[in-house]
C-alpha positions in Angstrom: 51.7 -3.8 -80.8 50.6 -4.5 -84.3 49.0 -7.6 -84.5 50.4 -9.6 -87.9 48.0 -10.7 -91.0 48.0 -14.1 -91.9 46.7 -16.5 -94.4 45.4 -19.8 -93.5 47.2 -22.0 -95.9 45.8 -25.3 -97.2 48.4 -28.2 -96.9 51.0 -29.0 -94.6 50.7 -27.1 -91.1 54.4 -27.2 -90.8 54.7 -24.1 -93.6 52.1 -22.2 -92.5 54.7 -19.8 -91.1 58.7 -20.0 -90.9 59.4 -20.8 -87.5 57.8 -23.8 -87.5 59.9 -25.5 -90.1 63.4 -23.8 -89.3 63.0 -24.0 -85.5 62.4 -27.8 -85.8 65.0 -28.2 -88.2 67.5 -26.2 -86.4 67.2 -27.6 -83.1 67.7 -31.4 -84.9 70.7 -30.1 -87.0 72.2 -28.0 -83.7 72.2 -31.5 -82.0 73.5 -33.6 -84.8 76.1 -32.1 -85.5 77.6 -31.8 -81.9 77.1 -35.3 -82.2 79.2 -36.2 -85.1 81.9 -33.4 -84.3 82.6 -35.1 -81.0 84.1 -38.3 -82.4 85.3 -36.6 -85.3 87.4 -34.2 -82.6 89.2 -37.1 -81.2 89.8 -38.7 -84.5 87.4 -41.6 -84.6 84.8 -40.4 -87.9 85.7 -38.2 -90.7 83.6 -36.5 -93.3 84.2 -36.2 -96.9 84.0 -32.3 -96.8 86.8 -29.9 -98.3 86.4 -28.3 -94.9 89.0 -29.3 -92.0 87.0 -30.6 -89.3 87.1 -27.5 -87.0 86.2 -25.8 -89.7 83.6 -27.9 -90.5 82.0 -27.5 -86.8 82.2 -23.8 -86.6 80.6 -23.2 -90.4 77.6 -26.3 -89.3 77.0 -23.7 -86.1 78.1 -20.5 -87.3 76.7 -20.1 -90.6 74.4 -23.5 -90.8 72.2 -23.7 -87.2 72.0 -20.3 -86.7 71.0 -19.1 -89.9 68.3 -21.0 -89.5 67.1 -19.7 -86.3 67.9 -16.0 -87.6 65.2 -17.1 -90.8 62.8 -18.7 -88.4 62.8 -15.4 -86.2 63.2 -12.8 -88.8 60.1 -13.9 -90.9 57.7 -14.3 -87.9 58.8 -10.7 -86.5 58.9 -8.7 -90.4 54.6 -8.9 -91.0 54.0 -7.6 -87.3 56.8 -4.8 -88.7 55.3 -4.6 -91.8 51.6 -5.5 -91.4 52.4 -7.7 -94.9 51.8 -11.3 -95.1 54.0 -13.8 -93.8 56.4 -16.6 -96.4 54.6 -19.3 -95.9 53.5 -22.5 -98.1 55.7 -23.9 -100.9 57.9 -20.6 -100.7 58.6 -21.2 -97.2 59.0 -24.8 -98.2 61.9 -24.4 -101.0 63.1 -21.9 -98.4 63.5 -24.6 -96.0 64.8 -26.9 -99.1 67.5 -24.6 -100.3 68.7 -24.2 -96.7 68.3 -28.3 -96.1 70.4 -28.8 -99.7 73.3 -26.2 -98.1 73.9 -29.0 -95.4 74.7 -31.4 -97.5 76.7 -29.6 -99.7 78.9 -28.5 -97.2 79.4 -32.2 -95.6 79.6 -33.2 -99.4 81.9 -30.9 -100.5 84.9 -33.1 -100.7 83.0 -34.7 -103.7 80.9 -31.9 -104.5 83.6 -29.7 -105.0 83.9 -26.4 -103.0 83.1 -24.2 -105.7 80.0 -26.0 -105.7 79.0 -26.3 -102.4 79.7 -22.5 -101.6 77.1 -21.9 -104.5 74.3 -23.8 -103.1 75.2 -23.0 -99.0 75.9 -19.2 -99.9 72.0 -18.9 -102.3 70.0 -19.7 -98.8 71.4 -16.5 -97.1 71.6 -14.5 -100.3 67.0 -15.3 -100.8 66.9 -14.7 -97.1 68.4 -10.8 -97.7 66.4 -10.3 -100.9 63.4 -11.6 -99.2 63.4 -9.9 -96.2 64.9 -6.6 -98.1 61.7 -6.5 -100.5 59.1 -7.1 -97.4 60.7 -4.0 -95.2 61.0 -2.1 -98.5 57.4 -2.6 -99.3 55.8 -2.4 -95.6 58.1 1.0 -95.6 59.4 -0.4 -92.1 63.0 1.3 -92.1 63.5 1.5 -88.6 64.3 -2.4 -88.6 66.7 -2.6 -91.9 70.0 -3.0 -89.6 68.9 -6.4 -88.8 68.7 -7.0 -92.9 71.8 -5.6 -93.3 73.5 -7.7 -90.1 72.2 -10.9 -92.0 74.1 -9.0 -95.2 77.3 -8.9 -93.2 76.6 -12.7 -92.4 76.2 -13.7 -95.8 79.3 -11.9 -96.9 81.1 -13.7 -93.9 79.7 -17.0 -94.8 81.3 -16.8 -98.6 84.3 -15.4 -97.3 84.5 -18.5 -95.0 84.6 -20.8 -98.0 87.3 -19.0 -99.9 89.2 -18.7 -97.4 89.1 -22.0 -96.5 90.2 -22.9 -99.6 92.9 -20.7 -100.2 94.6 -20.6 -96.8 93.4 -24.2 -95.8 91.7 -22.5 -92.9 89.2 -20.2 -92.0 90.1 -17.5 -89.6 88.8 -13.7 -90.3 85.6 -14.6 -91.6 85.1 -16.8 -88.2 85.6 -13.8 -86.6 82.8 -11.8 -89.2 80.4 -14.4 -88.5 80.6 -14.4 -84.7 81.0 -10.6 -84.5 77.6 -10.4 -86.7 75.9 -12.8 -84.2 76.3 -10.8 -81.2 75.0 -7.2 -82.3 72.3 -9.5 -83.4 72.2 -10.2 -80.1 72.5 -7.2 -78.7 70.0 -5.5 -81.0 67.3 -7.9 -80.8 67.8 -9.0 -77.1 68.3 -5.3 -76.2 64.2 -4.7 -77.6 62.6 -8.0 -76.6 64.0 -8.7 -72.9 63.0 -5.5 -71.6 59.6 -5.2 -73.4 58.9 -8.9 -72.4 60.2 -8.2 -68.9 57.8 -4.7 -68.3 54.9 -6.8 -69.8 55.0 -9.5 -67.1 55.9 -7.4 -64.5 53.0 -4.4 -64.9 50.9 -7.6 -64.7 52.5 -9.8 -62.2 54.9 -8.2 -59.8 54.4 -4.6 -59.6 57.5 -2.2 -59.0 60.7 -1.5 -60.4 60.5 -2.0 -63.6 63.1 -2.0 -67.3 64.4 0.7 -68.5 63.2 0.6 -72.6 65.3 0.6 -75.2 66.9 4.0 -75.9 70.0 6.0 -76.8 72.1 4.5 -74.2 71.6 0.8 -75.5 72.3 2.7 -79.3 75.6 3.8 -77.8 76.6 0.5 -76.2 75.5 -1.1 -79.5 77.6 1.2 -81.7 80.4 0.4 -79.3 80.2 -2.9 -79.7 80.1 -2.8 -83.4 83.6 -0.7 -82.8 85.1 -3.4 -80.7 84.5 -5.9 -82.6 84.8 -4.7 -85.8 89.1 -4.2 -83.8 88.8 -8.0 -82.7 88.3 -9.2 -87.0 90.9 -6.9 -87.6 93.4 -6.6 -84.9 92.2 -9.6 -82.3 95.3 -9.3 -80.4 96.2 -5.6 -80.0 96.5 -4.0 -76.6 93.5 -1.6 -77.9 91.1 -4.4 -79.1 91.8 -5.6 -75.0 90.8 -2.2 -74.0 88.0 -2.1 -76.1 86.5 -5.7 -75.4 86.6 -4.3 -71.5 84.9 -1.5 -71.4 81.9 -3.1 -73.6 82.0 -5.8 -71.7 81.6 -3.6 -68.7 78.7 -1.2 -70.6 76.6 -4.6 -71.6 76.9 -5.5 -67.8 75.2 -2.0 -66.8 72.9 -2.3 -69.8 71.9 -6.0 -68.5 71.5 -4.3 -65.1 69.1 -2.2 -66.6 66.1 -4.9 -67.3 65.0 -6.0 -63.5 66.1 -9.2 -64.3 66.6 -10.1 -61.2 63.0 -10.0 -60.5 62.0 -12.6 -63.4 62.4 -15.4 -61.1 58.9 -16.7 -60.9 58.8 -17.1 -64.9 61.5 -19.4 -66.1 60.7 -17.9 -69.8 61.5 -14.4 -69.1 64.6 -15.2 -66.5 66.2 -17.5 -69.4 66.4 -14.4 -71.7 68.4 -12.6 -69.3 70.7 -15.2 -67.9 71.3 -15.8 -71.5 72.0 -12.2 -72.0 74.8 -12.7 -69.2 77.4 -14.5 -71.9 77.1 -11.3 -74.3 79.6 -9.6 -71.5 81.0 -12.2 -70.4 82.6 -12.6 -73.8 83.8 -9.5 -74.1 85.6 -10.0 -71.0 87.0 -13.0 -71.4 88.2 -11.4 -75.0 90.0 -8.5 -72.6 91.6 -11.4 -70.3 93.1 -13.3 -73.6 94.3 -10.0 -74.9 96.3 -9.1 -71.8 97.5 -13.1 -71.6 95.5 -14.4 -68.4 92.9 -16.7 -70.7 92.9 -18.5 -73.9 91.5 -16.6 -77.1 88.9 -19.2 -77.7 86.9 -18.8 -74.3 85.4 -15.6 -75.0 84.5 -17.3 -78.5 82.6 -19.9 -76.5 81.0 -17.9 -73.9 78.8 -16.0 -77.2 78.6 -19.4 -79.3 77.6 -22.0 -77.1 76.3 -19.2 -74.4 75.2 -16.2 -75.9 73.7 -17.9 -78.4 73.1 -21.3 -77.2 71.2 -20.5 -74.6 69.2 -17.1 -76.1 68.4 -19.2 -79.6 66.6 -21.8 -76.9 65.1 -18.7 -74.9 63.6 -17.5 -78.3 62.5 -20.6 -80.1 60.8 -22.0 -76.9 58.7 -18.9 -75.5 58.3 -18.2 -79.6 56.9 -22.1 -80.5 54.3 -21.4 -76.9 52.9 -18.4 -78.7 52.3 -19.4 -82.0 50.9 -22.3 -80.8 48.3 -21.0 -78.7 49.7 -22.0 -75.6 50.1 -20.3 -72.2 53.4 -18.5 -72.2 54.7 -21.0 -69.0 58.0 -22.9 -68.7 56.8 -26.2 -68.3 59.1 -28.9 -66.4 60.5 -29.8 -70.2 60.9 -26.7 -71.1 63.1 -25.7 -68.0 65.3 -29.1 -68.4 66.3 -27.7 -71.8 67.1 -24.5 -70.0 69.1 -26.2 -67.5 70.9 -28.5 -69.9 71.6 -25.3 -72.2 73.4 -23.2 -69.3 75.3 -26.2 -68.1 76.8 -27.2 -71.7 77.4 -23.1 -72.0 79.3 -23.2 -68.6 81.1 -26.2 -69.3 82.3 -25.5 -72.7 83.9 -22.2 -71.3 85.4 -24.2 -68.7 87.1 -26.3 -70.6 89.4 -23.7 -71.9 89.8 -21.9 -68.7 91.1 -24.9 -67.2 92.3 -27.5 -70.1 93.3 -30.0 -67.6 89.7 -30.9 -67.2 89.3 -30.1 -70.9 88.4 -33.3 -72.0 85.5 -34.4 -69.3 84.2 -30.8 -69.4 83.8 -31.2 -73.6 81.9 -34.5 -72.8 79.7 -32.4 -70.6 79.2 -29.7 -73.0 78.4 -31.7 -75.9 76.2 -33.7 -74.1 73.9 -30.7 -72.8 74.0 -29.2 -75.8 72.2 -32.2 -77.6 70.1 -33.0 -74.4 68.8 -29.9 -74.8 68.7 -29.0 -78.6 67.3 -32.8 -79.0 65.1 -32.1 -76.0 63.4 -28.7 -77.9 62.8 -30.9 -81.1 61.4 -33.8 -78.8 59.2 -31.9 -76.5 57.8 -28.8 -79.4 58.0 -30.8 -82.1 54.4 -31.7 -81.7 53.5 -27.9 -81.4 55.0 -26.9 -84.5 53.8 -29.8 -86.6 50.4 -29.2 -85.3 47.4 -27.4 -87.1 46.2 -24.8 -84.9 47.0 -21.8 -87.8 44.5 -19.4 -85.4 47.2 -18.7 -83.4 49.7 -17.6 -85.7 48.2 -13.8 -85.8 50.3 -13.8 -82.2 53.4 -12.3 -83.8 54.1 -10.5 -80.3 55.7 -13.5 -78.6 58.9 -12.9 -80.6 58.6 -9.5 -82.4 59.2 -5.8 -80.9 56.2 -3.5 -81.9 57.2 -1.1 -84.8 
């Protein structure tokens, strides 16, 4: 693998590269605002924001928290692409600050005006694509533009979410854009790093059976996927968006089969990534069930939101914090606690539209291992990625697939 240059910056040690700042700040924003949406669900706090509550939840996770994590990620990975420099410094930090300045316009917007606050919220994405863009351009890294041009989609998603919002006083297609972007992120990304992580550990540790890489198979299930979903914004009802959610959902199971998973048990780091992996079919399915009447619409939504991602967004961060921090790539006792609080909020939250008579103790439980655990990353790495050891930065491998 290419090992990443880096600069050793003079100042803070928080911007000496970007998943320091945005995994810190994501994890704190993740949990806050399952906190506030909680009450506000039952009535009890409003928020002068043009957006409807709901709406207001999904954009804060959809197109606020993950954003974030999607920066933090994409910048650490693009110099090992690239072999260029990393953002870092008072770039990364007006980064961080245009991001930061998006929150509150959103939660402002009431006041702000919406106009306004899409402006601000919609230039953080818009510098992430031109950035990102310019670096792949110039390191002639080509093979890794569809992630670029997933974040694209998001962007476009994210302004469609505000005028839509505004002009039909709810968001609905572009909810389905943004989520739909998310998951072939998933699929791309997680599809590279689980099985390469996985074959590293095991050549070293457990000898045997081992993943099968990335090839045209996962290509095909990806492209698939793109199809089905791409029916689900469109048509999310239809008997053929049913059909089609199934038999991805069945092609991500055989993929997931794929990666030896089930011999990751000794390290809690690598078995996270697959069990989070688990909720990218899992949705699908659920989408086929809701089609054909047996489920809800929303649970298959929940199983990649608060699953899919949830729980591979936590997989990532944590194993990439350990790495670029120059220490031992081991799930500590904290670090599995977040795991475990992760998968049970992820369960939970499905649960409680599969059987809404327990809808309202199962939310409690969700919400409430969702900011144990997003509250637990920012207590227990926060330390890590404040810290000052910039050696260990030229690591790039714990997150990024070699080029």
């Amino acid at each position: 693998m290419a090992g990443a240059r880096s600069r050793n910056p003079q100042g803070w040690p928080l911007f000496a590269n970007s998943f320091r700042p945005f995994f810190l700040l994501a994890a704190i924003q993740a949990a806050l605002s399952i906190l506030v949406w909680l009450p506000m669900f039952y009535g009890g706090l409003s928020l002068t924001s043009a957006f409807a509550p709901r709406d207001w939840h999904v954009h804060e996770m959809l197109y606020g928290f993950l954003p974030a994590v999607i920066t933090g990620f994409l910048f650490t990975a693009i110099p090992n692409w690239t072999g260029r420099l990393p953002i870092q410094g008072p770039s990364l930090g007006a980064l961080v600050a245009v991001w930061f300045a998006g929150r509150i316009a959103v939660t402002l917007s009431a006041e702000l005006g919406w106009a306004f606050a899409l402006a601000i919220d919609a230039a953080f994405l818009a510098l992430v694509v031109a950035a990102a863009t310019g670096e792949i351009i110039a390191g002639g890294n080509w093979r890794n533009l569809p992630v670029v041009v997933l974040v694209l989609v998001l962007l476009a998603g994210n302004v469609a979410f505000h005028l839509e919002a505004h002009y039909e006083g709810a968001a609905d297609v572009s909810i389905r854009v943004g989520v739909s972007v998310v998951v072939l992120l998933i699929s791309l990304i997680g599809g590279r790093i689980i099985p390469s992580f996985t074959r590293n550990w095991l050549v070293k540790v457990n000898p045997g059976r081992l993943p099968v890489p990335f090839g045209r198979f996962d290509g095909a299930v990806i492209g698939c996927s793109a199809l089905a979903l791409i029916c689900w914004i469109v048509a999310p009802l239809s008997a053929v968006t049913g059909i089609a959610m199934a038999v991805v959902g069945t092609l991500h199971l055989v993929r997931l089969a794929r990666w030896a998973g089930d011999r990751t048990s000794r390290e809690r780091l690598l078995l996270i990534l697959h069990v989070g992996y688990v909720f990218v079919p899992l949705g699908f399915l659920l989408h086929a069930a809701a089609v054909f009447g047996a489920l809800p619409p929303s649970a298959g939504i929940h199983a990649w939101m608060a699953g899919a991602a949830g729980v591979m967004t936590l997989a990532v961060m944590t194993r990439a914090s350990l790495g670029h921090t120059g220490q031992a790539l081991t799930a500590s006792v904290a670090t599995q606690a977040i795991y475990a609080a992760i998968i049970i909020a992820a369960l939970a939250r499905v649960a409680a539209v599969v059987w809404p008579a327990h809808g309202d103790l199962l939310l409690h439980v969700a919400a409430c291992g969702w900011i144990v655990a997003f509250l637990g990353f920012a207590i227990a790495f926060g330390p890590l990625l404040f810290g000052s050891r910039l050696h260990a930065l030229a690591t790039v491998r714990a997150v990024a697939p070699a080029r």
